[in-house]
Each structure stands twice: as structure tokens, then as C-alpha cells.
PDB file of N, H, CA, C and O in Angstrom:
ATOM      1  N   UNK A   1     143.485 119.350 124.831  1.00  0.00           N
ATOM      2  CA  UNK A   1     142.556 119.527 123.733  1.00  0.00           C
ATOM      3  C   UNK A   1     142.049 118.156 123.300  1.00  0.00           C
ATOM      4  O   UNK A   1     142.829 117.244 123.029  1.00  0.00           O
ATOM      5  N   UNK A   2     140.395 118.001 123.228  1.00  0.00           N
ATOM      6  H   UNK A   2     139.761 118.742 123.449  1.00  0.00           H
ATOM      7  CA  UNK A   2     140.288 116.564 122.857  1.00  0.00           C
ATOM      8  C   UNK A   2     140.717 116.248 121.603  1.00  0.00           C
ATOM      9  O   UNK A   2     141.255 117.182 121.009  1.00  0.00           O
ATOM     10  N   UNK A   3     140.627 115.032 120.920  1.00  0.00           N
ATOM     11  H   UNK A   3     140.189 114.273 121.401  1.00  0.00           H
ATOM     12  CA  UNK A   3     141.270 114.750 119.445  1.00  0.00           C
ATOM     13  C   UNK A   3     140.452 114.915 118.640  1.00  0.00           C
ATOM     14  O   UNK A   3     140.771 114.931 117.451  1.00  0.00           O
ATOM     15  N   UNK A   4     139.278 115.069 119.000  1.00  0.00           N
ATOM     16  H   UNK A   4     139.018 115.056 119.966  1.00  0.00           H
ATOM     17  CA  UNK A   4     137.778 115.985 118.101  1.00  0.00           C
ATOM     18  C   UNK A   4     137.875 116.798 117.573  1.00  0.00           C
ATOM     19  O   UNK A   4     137.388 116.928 116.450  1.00  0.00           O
ATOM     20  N   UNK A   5     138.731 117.916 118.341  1.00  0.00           N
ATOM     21  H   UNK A   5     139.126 117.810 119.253  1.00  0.00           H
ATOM     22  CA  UNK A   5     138.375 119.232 118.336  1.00  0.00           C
ATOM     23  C   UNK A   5     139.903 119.691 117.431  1.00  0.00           C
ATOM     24  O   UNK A   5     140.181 120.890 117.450  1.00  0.00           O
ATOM     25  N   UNK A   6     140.618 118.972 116.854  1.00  0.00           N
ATOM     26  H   UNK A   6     140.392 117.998 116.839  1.00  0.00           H
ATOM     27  CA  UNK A   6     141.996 119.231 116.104  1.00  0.00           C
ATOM     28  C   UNK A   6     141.944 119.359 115.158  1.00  0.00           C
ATOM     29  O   UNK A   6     142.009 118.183 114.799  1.00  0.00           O
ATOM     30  N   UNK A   7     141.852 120.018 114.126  1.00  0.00           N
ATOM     31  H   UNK A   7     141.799 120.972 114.418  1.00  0.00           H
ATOM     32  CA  UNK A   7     141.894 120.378 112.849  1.00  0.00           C
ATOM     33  C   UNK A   7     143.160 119.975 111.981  1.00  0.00           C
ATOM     34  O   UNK A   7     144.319 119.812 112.363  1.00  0.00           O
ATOM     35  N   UNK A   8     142.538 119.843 110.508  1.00  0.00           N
ATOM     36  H   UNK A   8     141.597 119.976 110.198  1.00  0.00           H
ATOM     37  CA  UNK A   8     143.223 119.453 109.384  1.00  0.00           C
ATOM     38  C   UNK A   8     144.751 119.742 109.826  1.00  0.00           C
ATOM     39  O   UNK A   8     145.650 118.918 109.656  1.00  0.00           O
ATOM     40  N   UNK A   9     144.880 120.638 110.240  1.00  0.00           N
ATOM     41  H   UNK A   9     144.150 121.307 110.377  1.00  0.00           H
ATOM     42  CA  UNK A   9     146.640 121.189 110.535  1.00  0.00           C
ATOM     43  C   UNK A   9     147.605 120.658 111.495  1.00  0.00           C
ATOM     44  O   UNK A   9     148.680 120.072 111.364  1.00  0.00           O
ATOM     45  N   UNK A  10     146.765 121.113 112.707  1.00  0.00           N
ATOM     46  H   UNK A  10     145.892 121.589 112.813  1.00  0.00           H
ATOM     47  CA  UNK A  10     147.156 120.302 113.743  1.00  0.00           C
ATOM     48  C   UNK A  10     147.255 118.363 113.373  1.00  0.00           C
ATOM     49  O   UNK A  10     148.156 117.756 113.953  1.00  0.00           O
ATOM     50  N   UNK A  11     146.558 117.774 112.679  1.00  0.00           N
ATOM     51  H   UNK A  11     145.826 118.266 112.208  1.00  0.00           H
ATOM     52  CA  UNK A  11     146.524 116.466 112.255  1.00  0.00           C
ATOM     53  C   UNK A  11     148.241 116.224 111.447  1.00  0.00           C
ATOM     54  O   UNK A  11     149.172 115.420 111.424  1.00  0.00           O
ATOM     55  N   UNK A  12     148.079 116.720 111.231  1.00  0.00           N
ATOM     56  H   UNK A  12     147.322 117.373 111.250  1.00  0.00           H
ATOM     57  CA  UNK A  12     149.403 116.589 109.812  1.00  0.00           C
ATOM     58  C   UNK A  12     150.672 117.361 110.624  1.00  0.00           C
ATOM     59  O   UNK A  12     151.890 117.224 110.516  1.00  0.00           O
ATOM     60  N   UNK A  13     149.802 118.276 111.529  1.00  0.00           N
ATOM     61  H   UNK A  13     148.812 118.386 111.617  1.00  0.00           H
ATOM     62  CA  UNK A  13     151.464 118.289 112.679  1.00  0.00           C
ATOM     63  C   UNK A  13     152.005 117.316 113.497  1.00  0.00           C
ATOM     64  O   UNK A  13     153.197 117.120 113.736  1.00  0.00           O
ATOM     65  N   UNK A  14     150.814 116.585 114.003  1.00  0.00           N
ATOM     66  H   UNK A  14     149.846 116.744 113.809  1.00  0.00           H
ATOM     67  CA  UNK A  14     151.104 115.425 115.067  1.00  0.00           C
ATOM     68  C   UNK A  14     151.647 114.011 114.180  1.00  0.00           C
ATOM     69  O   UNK A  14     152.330 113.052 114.541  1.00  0.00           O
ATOM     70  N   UNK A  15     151.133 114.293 113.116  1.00  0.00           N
ATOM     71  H   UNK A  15     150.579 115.072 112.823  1.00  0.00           H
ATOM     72  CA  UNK A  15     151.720 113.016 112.205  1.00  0.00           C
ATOM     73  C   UNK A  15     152.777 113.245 112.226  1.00  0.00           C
ATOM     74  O   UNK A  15     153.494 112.262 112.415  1.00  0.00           O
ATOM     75  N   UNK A  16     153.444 114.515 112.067  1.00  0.00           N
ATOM     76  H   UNK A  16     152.862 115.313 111.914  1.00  0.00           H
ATOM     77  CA  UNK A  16     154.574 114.796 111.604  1.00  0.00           C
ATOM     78  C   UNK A  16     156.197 114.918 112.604  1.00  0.00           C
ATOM     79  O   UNK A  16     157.418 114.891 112.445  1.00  0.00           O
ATOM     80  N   UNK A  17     155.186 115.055 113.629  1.00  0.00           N
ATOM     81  H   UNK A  17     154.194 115.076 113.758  1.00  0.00           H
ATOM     82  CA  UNK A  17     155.865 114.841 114.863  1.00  0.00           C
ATOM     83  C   UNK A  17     156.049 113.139 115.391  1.00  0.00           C
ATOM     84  O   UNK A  17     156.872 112.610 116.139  1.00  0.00           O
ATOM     85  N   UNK A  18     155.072 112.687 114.748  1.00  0.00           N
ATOM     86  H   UNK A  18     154.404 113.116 114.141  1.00  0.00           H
ATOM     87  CA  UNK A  18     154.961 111.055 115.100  1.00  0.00           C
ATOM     88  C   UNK A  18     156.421 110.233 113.994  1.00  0.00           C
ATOM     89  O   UNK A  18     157.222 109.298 114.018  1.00  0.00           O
ATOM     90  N   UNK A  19     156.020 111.288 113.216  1.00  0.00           N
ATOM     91  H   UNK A  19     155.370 112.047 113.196  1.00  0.00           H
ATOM     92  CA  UNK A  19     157.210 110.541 111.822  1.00  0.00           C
ATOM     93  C   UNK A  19     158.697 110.846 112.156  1.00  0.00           C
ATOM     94  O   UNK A  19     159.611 110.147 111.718  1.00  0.00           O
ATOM     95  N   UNK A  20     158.915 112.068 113.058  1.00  0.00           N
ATOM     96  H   UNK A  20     158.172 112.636 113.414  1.00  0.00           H
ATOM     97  CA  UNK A  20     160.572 112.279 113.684  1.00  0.00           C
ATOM     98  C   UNK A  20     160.544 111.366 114.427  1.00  0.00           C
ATOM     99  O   UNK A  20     161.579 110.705 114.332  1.00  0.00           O
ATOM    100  N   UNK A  21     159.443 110.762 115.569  1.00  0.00           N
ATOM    101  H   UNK A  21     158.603 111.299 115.647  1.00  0.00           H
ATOM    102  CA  UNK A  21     159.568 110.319 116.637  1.00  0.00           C
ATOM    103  C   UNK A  21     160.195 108.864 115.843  1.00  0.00           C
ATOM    104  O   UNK A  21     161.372 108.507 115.813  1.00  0.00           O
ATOM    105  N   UNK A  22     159.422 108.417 115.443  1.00  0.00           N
ATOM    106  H   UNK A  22     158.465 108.707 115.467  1.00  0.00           H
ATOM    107  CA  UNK A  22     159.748 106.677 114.595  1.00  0.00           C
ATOM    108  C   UNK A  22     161.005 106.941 113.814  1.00  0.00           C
ATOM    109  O   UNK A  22     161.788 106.000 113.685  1.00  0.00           O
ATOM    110  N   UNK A  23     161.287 108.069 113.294  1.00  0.00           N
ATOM    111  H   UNK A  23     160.651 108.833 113.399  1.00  0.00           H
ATOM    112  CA  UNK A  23     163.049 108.498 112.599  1.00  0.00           C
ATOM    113  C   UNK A  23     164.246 108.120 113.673  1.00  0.00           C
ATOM    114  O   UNK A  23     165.423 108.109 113.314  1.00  0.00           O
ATOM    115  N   UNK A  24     163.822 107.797 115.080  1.00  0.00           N
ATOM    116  H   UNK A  24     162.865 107.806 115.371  1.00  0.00           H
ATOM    117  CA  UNK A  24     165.401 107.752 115.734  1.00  0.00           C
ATOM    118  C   UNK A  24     165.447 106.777 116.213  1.00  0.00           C
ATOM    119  O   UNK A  24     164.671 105.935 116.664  1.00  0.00           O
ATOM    120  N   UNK A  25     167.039 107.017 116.023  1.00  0.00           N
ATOM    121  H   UNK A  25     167.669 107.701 115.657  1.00  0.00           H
ATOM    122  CA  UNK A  25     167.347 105.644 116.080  1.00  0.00           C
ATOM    123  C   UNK A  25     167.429 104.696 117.061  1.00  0.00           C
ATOM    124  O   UNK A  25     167.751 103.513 116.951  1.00  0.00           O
ATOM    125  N   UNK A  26     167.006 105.525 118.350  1.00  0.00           N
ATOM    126  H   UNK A  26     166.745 106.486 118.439  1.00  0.00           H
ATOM    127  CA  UNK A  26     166.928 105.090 119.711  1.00  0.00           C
ATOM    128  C   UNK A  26     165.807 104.830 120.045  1.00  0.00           C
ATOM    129  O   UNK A  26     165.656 105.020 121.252  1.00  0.00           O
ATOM    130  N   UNK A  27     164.469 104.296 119.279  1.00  0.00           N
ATOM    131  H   UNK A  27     164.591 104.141 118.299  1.00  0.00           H
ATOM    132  CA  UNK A  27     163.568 104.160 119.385  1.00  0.00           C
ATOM    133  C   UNK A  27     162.984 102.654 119.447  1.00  0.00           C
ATOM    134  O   UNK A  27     163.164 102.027 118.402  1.00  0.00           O
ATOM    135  N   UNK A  28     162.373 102.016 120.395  1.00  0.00           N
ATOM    136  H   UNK A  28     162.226 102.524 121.243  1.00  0.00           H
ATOM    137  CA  UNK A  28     162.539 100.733 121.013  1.00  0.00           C
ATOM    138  C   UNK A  28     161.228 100.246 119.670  1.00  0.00           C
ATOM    139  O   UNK A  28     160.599 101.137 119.099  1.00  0.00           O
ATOM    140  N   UNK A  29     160.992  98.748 119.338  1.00  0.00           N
ATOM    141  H   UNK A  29     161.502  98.024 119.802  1.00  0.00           H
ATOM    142  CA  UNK A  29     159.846  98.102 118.359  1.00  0.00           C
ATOM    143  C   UNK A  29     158.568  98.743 118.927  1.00  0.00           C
ATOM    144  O   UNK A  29     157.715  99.399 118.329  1.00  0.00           O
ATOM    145  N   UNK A  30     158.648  98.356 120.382  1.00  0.00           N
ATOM    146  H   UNK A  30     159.341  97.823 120.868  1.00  0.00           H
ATOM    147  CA  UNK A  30     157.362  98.505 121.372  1.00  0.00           C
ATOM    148  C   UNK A  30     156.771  99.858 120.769  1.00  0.00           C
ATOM    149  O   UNK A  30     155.731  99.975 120.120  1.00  0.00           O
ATOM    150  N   UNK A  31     157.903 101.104 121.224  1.00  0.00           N
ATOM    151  H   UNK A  31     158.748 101.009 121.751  1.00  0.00           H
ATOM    152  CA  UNK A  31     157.440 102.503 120.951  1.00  0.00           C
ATOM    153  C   UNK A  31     156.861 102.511 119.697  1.00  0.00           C
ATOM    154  O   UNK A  31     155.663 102.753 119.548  1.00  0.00           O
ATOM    155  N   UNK A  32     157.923 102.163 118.401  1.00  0.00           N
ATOM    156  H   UNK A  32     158.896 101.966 118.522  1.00  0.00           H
ATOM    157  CA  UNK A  32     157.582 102.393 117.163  1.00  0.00           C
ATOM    158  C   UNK A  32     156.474 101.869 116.630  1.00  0.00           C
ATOM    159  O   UNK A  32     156.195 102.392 115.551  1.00  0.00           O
ATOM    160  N   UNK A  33     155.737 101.031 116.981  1.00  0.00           N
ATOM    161  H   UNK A  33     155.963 100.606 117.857  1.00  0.00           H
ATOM    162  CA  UNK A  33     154.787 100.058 116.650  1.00  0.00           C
ATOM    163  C   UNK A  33     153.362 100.926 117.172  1.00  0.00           C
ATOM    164  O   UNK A  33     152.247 101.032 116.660  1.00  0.00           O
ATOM    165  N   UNK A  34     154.095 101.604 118.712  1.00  0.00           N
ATOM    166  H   UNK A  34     155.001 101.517 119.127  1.00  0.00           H
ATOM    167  CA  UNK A  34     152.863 102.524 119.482  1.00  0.00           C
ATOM    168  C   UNK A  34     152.777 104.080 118.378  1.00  0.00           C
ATOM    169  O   UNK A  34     151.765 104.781 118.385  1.00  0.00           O
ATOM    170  N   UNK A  35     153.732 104.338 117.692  1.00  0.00           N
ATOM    171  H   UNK A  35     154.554 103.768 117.686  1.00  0.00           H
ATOM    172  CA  UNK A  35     153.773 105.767 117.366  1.00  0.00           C
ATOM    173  C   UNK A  35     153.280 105.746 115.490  1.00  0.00           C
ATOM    174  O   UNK A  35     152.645 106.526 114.781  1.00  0.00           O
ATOM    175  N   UNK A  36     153.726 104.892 115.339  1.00  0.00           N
ATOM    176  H   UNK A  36     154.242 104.259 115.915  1.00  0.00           H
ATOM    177  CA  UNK A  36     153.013 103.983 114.015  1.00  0.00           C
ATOM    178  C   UNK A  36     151.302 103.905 113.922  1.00  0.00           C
ATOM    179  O   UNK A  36     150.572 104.338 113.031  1.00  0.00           O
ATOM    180  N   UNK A  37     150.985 103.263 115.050  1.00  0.00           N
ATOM    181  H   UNK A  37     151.579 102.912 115.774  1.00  0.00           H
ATOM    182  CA  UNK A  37     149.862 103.277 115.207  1.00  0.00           C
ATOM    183  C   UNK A  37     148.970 104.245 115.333  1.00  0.00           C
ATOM    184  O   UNK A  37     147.915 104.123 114.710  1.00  0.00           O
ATOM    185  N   UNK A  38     149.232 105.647 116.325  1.00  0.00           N
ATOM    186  H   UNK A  38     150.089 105.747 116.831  1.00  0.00           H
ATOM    187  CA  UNK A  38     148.884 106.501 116.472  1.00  0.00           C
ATOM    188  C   UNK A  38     149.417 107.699 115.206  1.00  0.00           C
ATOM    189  O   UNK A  38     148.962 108.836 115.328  1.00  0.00           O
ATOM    190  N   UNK A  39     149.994 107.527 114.490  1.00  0.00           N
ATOM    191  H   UNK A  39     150.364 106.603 114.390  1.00  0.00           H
ATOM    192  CA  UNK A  39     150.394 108.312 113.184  1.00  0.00           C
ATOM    193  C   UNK A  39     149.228 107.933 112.297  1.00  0.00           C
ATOM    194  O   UNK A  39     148.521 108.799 111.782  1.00  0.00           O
ATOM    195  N   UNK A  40     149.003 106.464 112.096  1.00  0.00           N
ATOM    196  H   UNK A  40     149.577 105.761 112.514  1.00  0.00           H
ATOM    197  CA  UNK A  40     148.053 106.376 111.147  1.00  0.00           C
ATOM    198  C   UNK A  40     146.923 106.792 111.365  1.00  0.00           C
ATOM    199  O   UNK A  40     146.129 107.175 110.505  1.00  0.00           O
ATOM    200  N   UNK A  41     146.730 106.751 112.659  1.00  0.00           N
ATOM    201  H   UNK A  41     147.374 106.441 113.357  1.00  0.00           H
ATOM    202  CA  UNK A  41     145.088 107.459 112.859  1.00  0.00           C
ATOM    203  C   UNK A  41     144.863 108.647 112.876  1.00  0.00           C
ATOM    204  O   UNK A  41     143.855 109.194 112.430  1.00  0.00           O
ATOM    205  N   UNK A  42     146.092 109.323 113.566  1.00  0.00           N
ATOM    206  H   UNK A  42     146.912 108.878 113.928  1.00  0.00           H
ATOM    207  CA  UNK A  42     145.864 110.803 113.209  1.00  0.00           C
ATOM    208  C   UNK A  42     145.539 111.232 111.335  1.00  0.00           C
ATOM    209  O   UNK A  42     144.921 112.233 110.974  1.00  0.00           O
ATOM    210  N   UNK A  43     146.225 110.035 110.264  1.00  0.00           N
ATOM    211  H   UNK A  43     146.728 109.222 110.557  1.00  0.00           H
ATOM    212  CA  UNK A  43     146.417 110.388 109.073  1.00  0.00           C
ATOM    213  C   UNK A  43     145.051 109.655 108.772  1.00  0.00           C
ATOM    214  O   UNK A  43     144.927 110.347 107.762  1.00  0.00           O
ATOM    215  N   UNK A  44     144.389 109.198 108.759  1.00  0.00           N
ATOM    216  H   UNK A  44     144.489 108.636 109.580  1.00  0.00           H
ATOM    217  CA  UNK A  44     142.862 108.922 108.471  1.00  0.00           C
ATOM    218  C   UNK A  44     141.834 109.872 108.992  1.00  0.00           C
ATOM    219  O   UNK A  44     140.781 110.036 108.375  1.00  0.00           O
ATOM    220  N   UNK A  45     142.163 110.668 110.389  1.00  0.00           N
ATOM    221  H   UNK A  45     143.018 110.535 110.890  1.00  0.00           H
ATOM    222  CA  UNK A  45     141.422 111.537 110.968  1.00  0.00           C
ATOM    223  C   UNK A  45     141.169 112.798 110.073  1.00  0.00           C
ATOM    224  O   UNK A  45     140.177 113.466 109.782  1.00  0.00           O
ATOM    225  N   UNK A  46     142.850 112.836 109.685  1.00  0.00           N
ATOM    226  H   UNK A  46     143.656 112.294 109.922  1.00  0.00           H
ATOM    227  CA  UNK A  46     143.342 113.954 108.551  1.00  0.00           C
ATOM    228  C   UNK A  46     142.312 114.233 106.975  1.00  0.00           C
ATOM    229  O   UNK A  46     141.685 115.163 106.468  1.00  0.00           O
ATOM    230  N   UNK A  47     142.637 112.763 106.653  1.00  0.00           N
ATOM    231  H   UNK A  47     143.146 112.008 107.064  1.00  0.00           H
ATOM    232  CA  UNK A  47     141.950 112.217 105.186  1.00  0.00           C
ATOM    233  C   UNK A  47     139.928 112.555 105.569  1.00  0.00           C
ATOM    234  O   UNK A  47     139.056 112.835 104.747  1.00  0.00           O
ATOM    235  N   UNK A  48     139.834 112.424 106.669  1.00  0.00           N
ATOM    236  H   UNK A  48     140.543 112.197 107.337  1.00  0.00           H
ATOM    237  CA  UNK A  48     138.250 112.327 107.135  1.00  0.00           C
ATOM    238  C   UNK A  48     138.135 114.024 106.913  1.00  0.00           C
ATOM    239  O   UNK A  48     137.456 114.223 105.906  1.00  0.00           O
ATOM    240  N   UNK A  49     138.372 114.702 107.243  1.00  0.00           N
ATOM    241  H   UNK A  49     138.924 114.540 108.062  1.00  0.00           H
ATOM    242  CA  UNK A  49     138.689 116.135 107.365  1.00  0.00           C
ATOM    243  C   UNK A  49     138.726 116.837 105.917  1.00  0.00           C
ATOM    244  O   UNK A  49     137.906 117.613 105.425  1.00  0.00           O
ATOM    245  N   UNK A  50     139.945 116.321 105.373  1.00  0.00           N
ATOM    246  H   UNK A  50     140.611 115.691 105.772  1.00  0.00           H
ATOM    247  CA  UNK A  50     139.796 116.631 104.118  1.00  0.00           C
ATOM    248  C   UNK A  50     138.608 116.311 103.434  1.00  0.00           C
ATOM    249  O   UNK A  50     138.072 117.385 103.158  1.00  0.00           O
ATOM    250  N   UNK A  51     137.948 115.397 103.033  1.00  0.00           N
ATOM    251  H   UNK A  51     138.383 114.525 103.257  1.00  0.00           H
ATOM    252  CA  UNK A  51     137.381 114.620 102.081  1.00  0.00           C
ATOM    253  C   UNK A  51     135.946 115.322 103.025  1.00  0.00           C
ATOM    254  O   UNK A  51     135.018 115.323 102.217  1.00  0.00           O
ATOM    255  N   UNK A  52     135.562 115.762 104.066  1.00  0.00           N
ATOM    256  H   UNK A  52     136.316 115.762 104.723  1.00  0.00           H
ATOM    257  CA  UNK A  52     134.169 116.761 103.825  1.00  0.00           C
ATOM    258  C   UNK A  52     134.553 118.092 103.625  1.00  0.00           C
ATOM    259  O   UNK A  52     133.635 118.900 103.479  1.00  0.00           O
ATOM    260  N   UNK A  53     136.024 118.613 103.575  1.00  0.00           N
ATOM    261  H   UNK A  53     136.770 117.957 103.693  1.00  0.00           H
ATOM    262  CA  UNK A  53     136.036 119.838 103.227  1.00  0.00           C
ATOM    263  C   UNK A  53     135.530 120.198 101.724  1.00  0.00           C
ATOM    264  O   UNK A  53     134.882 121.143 101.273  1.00  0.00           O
ATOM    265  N   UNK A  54     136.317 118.607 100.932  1.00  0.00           N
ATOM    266  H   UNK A  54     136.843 117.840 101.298  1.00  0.00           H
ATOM    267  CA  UNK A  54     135.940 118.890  99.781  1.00  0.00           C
ATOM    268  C   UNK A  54     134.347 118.658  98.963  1.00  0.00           C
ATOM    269  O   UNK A  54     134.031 118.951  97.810  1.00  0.00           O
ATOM    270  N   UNK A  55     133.394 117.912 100.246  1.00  0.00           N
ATOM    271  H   UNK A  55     133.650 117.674 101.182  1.00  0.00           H
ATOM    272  CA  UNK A  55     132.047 117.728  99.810  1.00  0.00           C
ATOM    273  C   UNK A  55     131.579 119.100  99.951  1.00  0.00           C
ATOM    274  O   UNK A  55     130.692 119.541  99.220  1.00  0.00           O
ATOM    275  N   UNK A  56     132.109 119.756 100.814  1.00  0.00           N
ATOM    276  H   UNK A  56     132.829 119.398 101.408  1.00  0.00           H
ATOM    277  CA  UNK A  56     131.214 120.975 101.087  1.00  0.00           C
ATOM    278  C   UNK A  56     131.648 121.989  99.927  1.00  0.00           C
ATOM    279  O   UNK A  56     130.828 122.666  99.308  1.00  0.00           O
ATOM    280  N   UNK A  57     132.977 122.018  99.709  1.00  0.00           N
ATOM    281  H   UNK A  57     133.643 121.468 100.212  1.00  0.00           H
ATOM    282  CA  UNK A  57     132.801 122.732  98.570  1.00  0.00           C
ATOM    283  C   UNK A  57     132.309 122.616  97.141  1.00  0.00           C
ATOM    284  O   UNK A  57     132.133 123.539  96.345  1.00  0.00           O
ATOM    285  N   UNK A  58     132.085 121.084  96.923  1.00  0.00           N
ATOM    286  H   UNK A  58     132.228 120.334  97.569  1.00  0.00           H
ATOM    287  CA  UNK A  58     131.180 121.157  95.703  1.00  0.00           C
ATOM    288  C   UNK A  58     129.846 121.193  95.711  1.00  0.00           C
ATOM    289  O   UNK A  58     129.132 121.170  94.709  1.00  0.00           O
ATOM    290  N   UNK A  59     129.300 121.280  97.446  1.00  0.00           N
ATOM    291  H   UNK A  59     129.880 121.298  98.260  1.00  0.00           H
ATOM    292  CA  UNK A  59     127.977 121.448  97.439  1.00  0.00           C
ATOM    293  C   UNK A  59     127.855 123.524  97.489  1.00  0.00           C
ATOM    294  O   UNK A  59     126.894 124.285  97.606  1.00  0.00           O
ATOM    295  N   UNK A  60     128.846 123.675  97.386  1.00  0.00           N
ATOM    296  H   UNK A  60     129.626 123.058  97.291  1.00  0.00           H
ATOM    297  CA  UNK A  60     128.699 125.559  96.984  1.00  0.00           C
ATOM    298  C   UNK A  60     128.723 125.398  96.040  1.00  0.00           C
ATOM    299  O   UNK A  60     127.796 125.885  95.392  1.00  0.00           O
ATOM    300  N   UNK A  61     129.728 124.655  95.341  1.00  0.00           N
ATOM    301  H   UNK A  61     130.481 124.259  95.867  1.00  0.00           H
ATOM    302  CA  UNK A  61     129.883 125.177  93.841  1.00  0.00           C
ATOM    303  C   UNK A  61     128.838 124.518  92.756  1.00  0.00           C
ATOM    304  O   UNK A  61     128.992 124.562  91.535  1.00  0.00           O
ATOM    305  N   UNK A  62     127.652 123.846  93.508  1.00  0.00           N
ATOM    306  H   UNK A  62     127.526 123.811  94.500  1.00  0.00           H
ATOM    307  CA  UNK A  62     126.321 123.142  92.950  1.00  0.00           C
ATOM    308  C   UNK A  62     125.094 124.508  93.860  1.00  0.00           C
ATOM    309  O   UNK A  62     123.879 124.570  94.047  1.00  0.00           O
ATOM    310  N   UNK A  63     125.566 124.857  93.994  1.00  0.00           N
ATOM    311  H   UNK A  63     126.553 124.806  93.842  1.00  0.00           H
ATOM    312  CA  UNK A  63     124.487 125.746  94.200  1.00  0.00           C
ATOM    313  C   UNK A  63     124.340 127.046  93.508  1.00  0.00           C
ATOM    314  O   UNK A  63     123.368 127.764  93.743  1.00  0.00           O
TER     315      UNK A  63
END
């Protein structure tokens, strides 16, 4: 599935899966630094998502 096409949910799952991944304790700097990285973007992708869900609904609730 491209990373386009992932919705608000799926975003905050993969974060969330990114946040166990960086939780263990067997987890090398290299990785954590890679899963860190890719957590935050999924969580800005997230925030991007949100923040036109909520334009669109005040452009209903202005109409």
C-alpha cells in the first residue's frame, strides 16, 4: 500500500508499532534513530490528515 493512500488510523497504528519497536531493549542506536525517524513522519503525516479533516468540517459548518 503506498504511504499516500494510509489513513488517519492506519498512521497512528504504524506510529504505534514504531513506538514498541524503539521500547526494546534489544534495539541497536542505528535502528532506533531509523524507527524514530520514520515514527515522526508517519506522526506529521497523521497531524496533516487531521488538521484538513478539521478545515473541512468548519467549511460545512460555514455553510
Amino acid at each position: 500500500m503506498p504511504k499516500e493512500s494510509l489513513g488517519f488510523e492506519e498512521r497512528l497504528e504504524k506510529s504505534k508499532k514504531i513506538l514498541e519497536t524503539l521500547m526494546s531493549p534489544d534495539i541497536t542506536l542505528e535502528k532506533s534513530v531509523k524507527a524514530y525517524e520514520s515514527g515522526i513522519k508517519e506522526l506529521n503525516e497523521a497531524q496533516k490528515l487531521l488538521e484538513e479533516a478539521q478545515i473541512k468540517i468548519q467549511e460545512i459548518k460555514a455553510t
